[in-house]
C-alpha positions in Angstrom: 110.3 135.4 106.2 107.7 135.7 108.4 104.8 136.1 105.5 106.3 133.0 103.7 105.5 131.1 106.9 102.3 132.5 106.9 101.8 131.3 103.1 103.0 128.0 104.2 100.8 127.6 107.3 97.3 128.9 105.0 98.4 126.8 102.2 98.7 123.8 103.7 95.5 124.0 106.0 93.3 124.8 103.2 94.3 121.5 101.9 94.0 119.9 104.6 90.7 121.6 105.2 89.5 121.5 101.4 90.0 117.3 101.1 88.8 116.5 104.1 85.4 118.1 103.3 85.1 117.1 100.0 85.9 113.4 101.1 83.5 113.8 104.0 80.5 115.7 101.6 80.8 113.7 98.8 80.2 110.0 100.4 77.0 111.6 102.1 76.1 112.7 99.0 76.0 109.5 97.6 74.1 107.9 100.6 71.8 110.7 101.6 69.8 107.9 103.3 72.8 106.8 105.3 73.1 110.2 106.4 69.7 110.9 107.1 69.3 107.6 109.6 72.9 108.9 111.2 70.6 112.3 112.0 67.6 110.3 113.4 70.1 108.8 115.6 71.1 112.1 116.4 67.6 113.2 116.9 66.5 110.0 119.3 69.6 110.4 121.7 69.1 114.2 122.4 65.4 113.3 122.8 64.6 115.8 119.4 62.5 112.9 117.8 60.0 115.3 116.8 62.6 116.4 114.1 62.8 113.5 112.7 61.4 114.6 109.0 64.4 117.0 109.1 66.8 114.1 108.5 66.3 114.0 105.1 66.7 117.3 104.2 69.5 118.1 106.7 71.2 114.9 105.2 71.5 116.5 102.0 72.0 120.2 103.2 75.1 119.1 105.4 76.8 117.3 102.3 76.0 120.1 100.1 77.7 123.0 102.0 80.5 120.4 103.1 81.3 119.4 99.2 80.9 123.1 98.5 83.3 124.6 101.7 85.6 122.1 100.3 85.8 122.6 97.0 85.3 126.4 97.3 88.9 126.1 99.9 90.8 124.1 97.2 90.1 126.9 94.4 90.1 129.8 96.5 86.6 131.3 95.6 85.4 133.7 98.1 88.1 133.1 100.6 86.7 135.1 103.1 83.1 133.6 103.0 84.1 130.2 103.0 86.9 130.9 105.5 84.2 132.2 108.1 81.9 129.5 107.4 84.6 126.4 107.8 85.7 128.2 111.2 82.2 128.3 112.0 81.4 125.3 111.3 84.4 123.7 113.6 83.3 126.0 116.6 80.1 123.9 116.2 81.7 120.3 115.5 84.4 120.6 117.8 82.3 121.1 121.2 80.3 118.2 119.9 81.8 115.5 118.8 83.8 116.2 122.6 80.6 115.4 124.2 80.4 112.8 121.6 83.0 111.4 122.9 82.3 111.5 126.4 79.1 110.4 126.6 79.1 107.9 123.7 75.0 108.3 122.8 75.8 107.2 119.3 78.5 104.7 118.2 80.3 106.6 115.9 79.8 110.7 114.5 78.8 109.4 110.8 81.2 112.1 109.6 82.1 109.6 106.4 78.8 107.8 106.4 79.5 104.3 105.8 83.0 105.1 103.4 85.3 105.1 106.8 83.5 104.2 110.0 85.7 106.4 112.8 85.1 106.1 116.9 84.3 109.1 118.5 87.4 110.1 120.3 88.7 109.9 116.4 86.5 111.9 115.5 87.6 114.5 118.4 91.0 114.0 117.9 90.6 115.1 114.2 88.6 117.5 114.6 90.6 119.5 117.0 93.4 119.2 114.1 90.8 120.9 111.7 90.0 123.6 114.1 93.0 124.7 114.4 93.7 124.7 110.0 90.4 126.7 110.0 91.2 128.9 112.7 94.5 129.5 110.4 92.6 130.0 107.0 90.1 132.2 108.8 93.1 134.7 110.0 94.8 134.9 106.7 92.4 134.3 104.4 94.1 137.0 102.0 97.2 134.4 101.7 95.3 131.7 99.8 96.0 132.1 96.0 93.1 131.8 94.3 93.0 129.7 90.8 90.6 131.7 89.1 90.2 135.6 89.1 87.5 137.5 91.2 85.7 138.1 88.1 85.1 134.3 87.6 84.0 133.8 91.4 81.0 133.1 90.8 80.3 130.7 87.7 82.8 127.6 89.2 80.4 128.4 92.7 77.6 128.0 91.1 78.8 125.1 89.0 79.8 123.1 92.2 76.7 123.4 94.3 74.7 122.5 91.3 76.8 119.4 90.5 76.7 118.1 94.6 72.9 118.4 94.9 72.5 116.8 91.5 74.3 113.9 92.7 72.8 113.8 96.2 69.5 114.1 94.6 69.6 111.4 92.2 71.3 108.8 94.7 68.4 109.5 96.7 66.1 108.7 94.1 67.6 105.7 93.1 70.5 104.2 94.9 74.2 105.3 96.2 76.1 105.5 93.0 79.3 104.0 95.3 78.2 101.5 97.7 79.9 101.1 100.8 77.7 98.8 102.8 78.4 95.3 103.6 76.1 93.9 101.2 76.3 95.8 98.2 76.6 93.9 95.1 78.7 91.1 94.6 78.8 90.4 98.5 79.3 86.8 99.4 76.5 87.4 102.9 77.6 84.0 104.7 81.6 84.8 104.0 80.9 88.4 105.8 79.2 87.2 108.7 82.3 84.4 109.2 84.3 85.0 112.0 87.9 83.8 111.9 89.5 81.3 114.0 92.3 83.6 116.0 89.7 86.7 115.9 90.0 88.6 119.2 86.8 88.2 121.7 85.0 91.0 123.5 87.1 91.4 126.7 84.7 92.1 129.9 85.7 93.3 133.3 83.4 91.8 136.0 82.2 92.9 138.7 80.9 91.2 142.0 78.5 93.3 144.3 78.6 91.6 148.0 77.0 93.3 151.1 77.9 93.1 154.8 76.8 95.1 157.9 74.2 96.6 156.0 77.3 97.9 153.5 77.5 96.6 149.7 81.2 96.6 148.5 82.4 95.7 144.6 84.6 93.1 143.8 86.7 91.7 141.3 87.3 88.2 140.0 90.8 87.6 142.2 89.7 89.0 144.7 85.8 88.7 145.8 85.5 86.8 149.3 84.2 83.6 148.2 85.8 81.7 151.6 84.4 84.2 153.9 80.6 83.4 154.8 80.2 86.9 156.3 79.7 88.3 152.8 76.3 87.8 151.0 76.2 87.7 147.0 74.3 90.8 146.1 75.2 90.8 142.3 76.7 90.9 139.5 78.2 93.9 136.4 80.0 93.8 134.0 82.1 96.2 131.8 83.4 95.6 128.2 86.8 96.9 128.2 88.0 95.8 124.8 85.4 95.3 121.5 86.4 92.4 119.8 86.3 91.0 115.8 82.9 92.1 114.9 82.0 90.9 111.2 80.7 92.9 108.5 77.7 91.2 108.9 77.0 90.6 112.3 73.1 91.1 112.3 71.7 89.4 109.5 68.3 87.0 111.3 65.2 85.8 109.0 62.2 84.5 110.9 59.1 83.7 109.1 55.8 84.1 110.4 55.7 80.7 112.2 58.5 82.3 113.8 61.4 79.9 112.5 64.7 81.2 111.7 65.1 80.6 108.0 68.1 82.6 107.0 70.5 79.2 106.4 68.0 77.9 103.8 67.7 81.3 102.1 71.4 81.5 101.9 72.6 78.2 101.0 69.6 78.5 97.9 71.7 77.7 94.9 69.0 79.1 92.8 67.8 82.4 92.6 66.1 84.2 95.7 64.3 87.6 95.4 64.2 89.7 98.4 61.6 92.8 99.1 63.0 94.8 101.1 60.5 97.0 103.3 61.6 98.2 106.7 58.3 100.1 107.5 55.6 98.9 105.1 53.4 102.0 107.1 56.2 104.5 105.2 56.2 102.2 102.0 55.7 103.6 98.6 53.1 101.4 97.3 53.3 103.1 94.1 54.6 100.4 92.2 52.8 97.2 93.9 51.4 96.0 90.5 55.0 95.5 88.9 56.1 94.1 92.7 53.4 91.7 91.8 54.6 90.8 88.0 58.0 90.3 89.9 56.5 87.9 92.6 54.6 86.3 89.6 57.7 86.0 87.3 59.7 84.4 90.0 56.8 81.6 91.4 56.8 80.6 87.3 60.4 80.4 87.0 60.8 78.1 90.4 62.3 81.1 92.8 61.9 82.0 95.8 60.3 85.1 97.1 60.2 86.9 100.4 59.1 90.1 101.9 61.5 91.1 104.8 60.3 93.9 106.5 60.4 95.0 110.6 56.5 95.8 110.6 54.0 94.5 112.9 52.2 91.6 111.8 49.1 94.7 111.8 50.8 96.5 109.2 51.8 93.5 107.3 48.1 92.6 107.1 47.1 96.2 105.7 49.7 96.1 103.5 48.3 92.5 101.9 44.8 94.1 102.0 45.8 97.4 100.6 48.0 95.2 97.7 46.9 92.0 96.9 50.6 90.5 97.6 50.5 86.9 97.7 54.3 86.5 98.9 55.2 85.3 102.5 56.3 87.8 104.5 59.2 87.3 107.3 60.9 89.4 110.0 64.2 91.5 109.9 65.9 93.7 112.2 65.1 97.3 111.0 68.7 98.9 111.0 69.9 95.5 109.1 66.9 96.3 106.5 67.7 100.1 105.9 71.6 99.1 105.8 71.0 96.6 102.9 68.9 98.6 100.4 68.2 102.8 100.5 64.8 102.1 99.6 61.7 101.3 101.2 60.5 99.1 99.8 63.4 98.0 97.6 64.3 94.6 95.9 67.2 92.4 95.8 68.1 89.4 94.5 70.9 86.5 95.5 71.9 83.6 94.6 74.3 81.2 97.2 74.3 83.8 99.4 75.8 86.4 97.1 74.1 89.7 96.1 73.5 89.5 92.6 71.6 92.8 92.2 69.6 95.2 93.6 66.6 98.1 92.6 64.9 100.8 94.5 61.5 101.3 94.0 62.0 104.0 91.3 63.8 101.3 89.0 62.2 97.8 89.4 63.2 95.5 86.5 60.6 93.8 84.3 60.4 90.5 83.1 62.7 91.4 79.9 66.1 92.5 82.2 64.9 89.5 85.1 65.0 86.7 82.0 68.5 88.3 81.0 70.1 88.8 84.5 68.6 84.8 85.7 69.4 82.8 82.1 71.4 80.2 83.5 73.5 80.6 80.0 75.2 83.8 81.6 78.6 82.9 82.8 79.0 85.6 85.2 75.9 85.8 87.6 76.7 88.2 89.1 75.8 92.0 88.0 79.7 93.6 87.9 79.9 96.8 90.1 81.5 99.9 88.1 82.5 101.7 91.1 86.1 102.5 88.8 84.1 103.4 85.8 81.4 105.5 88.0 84.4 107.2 89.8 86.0 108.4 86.1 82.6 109.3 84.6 81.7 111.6 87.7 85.3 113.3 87.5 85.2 113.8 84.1 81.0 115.3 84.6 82.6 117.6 87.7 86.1 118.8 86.0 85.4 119.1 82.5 83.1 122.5 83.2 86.0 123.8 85.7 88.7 123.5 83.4 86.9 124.9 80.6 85.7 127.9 83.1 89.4 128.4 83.8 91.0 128.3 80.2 88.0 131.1 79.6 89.3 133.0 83.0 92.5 132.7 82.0 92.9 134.0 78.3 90.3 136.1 78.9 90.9 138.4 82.3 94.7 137.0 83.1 95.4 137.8 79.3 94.1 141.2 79.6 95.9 141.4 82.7 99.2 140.6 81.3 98.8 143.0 78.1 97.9 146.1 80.8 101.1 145.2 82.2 103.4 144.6 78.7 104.9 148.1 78.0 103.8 148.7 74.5 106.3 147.9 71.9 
């Protein structure tokens, strides 16, 4: 009785264990970026800034061995490896995200990027409930049954890690395969940043600071001594106690260089508006400024708008017009709002009405051929359609099709043998 328990208990924490980790490795994966500003973050609130051209590769490191732990849980492949490292991995997280918590020097843990956005007492709270399922896997490890044989460890293993930083490499070098930012494509940006009528406010407590005798004393609204004249106003604090309706798109400001906001006349535009994207034109790749150019030229023929939005100093804006010849007005973005709307530096995208019609890294710019296509104003739909359903079917038919076929071959070939070793001869 006692070992069924035991089978229970394993069973159902590696499953636990194993989705959770494949959920949480896979959208970082897709959005090594994402991850690798969540690090930098990391990096400038423990005062580690030095690190900061870790972030990258740690980005993709930590959704590797998370996809991988996961994966490696669900099927049972070297239980006692990944058992250890899960546990391991928890002792680590667990302390952390605590301190996360407490102290609150980033807004959220980033543990599933930009998929599900968690607070960090959350984040605690479900990570004490995965401590204790690895704690439980790493004690009877030997309970797990394993899908394929020990013979056959070792190809799936391989096959996984191979297929995670595949993907995490090429959404690096293009763009995340599944978006989950606010203004992926197809985004209406002036519907995001609305905010509805019966939306709940921030909710403050104030705090009055008076002094008397040489004492200072706080106070609260009902009760600060506004009709004695022995007390003099020293000032005033204020606490949020309650965050309120924030909107997707919450950030989103365009100044030009004369220093005017602009961002209503770019998104009312019912014609077509290209956007550069370049957060830090001193980390740009400039590699492709000639066909940046053709683009800016393509879109001043055709009667569009074009604009560079980048955080830069107007220094670096000035190198960069020396460096490239652009001839494109340049205007002024927040830097987080830039690296949130395009995992690419510089990037380009392009919106009509306010909606994002599409969008290319620097690896991929369109030429004049697909621009013609995607701007005749013949097409019906002008809006690129996003194949996040037909993406999701592709990549699990790309990751299970060389698992199943490993375990048809694992299991005619070693279970069979098994079974015939067992068969009393006839």
């Amino acid at each position: 009785m006692e070992a069924n328990y035991k089978k229970i208990a394993v069973e159902i924490s590696r499953v636990i264990l194993g989705v959770v980790f494949i959920f949480s490795g896979f959208v970082k994966a897709v959005d090594p970026w994402g991850g690798a500003y969540k690090i930098s973050d990391y990096f400038t609130a423990f005062e580690f800034t030095d690190l900061n051209h870790l972030a990258l590769p740690l980005s993709i490191l930590q959704a590797v061995v998370e996809f991988g732990v996961g994966v490696c849980l669900l099927l049972g492949i070297y239980r006692r490896f990944n058992s250890t490292l899960v546990l391991l991995i928890m002792l680590f997280m667990t302390p952390l995200t605590l301190y996360l918590a407490l102290a609150n020097p980033v807004s959220d843990c980033g543990c599933f990027g930009d998929a599900w956005v968690i607070s960090n007492w959350q984040t605690f709270y479900k990570n004490i409930l995965l401590l204790i399922a690895a704690i439980i896997v790493f004690l009877w490890y030997r309970s797990m049954t394993p899908v394929f044989t020990h013979k056959m460890y070792f190809p799936p293993a391989v096959w996984i890690y191979l297929f995670i930083i595949g993907l995490s490499l090429y959404c690096f070098y293009y763009l995340p395969v599944f978006d989950f930012r606010p203004y992926k494509i197809g985004t209406n940006i002036p519907q995001k940043m609305k905010i509805p009528d019966n939306a709940e406010h921030d909710i403050y407590e104030v705090r009055l600071i008076y002094s008397k005798d040489g004492q200072q004393k706080e106070f609260l609204l009902d009760n600060y001594p506004k009709e004695d004249s022995t007390w003099t106003f020293v000032d005033t604090k204020s606490r949020l106690v309650k965050k309120g309706y924030q909107p997707p798109i919450h950030d989103f400001t365009i100044t030009d260089a004369h220093g005017d906001d602009i961002t209503e006349n770019i998104l009312s535009n019912s014609s077509y508006t290209f956007l550069l994207i370049a957060h830090k034109l001193e980390n740009a790749n400039d590699a492709n400024v000639d066909k940046i150019n053709d683009i800016y030229d393509f879109s001043k023929n055709k009667g569009y708008d074009f604009y560079a939005l980048t955080s830069s100093s107007p220094t670096e804006i000035q190198n960069w017009i020396e460096n490239t010849g652009a001839e494109y007005p340049f205007c002024t973005v927040d830097d987080i709002t830039l690296k949130t709307i395009i995992r690419s530096n510089p990037g380009l995208v392009l919106i009509k009405n306010g909606t994002v019609v599409d969008m290319w890294p620097n690896t991929r710019l369109p030429d004049t051929v697909e621009l013609d296509r995607l701007t005749d104003p013949a097409r019906l739909d002008p809006v690129s359609p996003v194949h996040n359903f037909r993406t999701a079917i592709i990549l699990k038919f790309i990751f299970l099709i060389p698992l199943i076929g490993l375990f048809l071959w694992d299991f005619f070939r070693n279970r069979g043998k098994k079974k015939k070793k067992r068969s009393p001869s006839l």
